[in-house]
C-alpha positions as a Markdown table, in Angstrom:
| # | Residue | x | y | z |
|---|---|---|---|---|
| 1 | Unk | -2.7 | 196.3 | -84.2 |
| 2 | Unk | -3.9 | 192.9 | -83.7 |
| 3 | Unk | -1.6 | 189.9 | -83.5 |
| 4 | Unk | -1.4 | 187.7 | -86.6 |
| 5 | Unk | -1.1 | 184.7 | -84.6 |
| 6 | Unk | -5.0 | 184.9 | -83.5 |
| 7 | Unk | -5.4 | 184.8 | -87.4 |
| 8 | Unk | -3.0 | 181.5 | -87.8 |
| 9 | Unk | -5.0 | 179.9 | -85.0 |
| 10 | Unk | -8.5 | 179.9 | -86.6 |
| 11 | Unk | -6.6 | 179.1 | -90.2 |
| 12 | Unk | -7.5 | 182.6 | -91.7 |
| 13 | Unk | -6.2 | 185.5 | -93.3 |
| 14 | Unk | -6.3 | 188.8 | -91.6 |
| 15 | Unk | -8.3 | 189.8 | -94.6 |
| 16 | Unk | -10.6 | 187.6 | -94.3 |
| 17 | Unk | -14.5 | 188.6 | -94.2 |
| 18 | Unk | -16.4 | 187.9 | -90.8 |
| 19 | Unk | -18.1 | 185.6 | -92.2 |
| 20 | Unk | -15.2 | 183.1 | -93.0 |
| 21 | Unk | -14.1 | 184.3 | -89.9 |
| 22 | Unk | -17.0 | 183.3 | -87.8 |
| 23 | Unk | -17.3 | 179.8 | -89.9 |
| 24 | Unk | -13.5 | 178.8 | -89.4 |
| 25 | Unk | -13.9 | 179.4 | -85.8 |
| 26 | Unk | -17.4 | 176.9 | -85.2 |
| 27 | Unk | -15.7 | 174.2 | -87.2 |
| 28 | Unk | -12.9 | 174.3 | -84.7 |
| 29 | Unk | -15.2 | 174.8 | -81.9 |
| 30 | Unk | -17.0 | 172.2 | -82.6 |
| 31 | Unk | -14.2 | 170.2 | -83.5 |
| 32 | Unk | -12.0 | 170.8 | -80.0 |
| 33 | Unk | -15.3 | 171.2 | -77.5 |
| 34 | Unk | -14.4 | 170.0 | -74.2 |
| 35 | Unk | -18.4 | 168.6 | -74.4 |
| 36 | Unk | -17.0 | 166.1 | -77.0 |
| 37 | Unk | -13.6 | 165.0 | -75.7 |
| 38 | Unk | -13.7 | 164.6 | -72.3 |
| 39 | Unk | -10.6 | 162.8 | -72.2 |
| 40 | Unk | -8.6 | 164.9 | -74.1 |
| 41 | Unk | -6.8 | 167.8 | -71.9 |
| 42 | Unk | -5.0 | 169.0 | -75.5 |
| 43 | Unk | -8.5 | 169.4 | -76.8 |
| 44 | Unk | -9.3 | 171.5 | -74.3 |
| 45 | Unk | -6.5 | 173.6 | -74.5 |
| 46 | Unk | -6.8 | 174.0 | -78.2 |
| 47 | Unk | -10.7 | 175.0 | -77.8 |
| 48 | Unk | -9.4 | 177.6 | -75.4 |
| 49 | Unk | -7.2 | 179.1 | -77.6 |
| 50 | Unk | -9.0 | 179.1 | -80.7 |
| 51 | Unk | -12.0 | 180.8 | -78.8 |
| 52 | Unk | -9.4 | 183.6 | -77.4 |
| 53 | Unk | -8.3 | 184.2 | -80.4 |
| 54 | Unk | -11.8 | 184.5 | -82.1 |
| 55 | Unk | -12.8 | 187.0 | -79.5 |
| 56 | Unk | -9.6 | 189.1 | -79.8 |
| 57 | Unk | -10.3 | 189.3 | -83.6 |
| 58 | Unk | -14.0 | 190.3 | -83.4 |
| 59 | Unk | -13.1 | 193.0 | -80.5 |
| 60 | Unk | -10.4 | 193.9 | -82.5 |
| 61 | Unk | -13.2 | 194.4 | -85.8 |
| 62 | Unk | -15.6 | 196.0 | -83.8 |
| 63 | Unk | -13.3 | 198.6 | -82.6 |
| 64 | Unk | -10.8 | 198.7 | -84.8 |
């Protein structure tokens, strides 16, 4: 079982299709790259975070 909380940090559903998936996590990506705030540490946290989460979700798809 995956944790719901990956779901809540890319603003999905756990039913969601990849695709939505995949699309919620390169707006925040893009949104939160460390390329485009330099300044902001929080940022870069978040952008961390939301790309954890995005990976546990597809290994958790792949496999699951």
């Amino acid at each position: 079982m995956i944790n719901n909380n990956y779901f809540k940090t890319l603003g999905v559903s756990p039913n969601e299709d990849l695709d939505i998936i995949k699309k919620a996590f390169k707006r925040l990506a893009s949104k939160y790259h460390p390329d485009k705030n330099n300044d902001n540490i929080d940022a870069q946290r978040i952008f961390i975070k939301i790309t954890t989460a995005y990976e546990k979700i597809m290994e958790f798809r792949k496999n699951g």
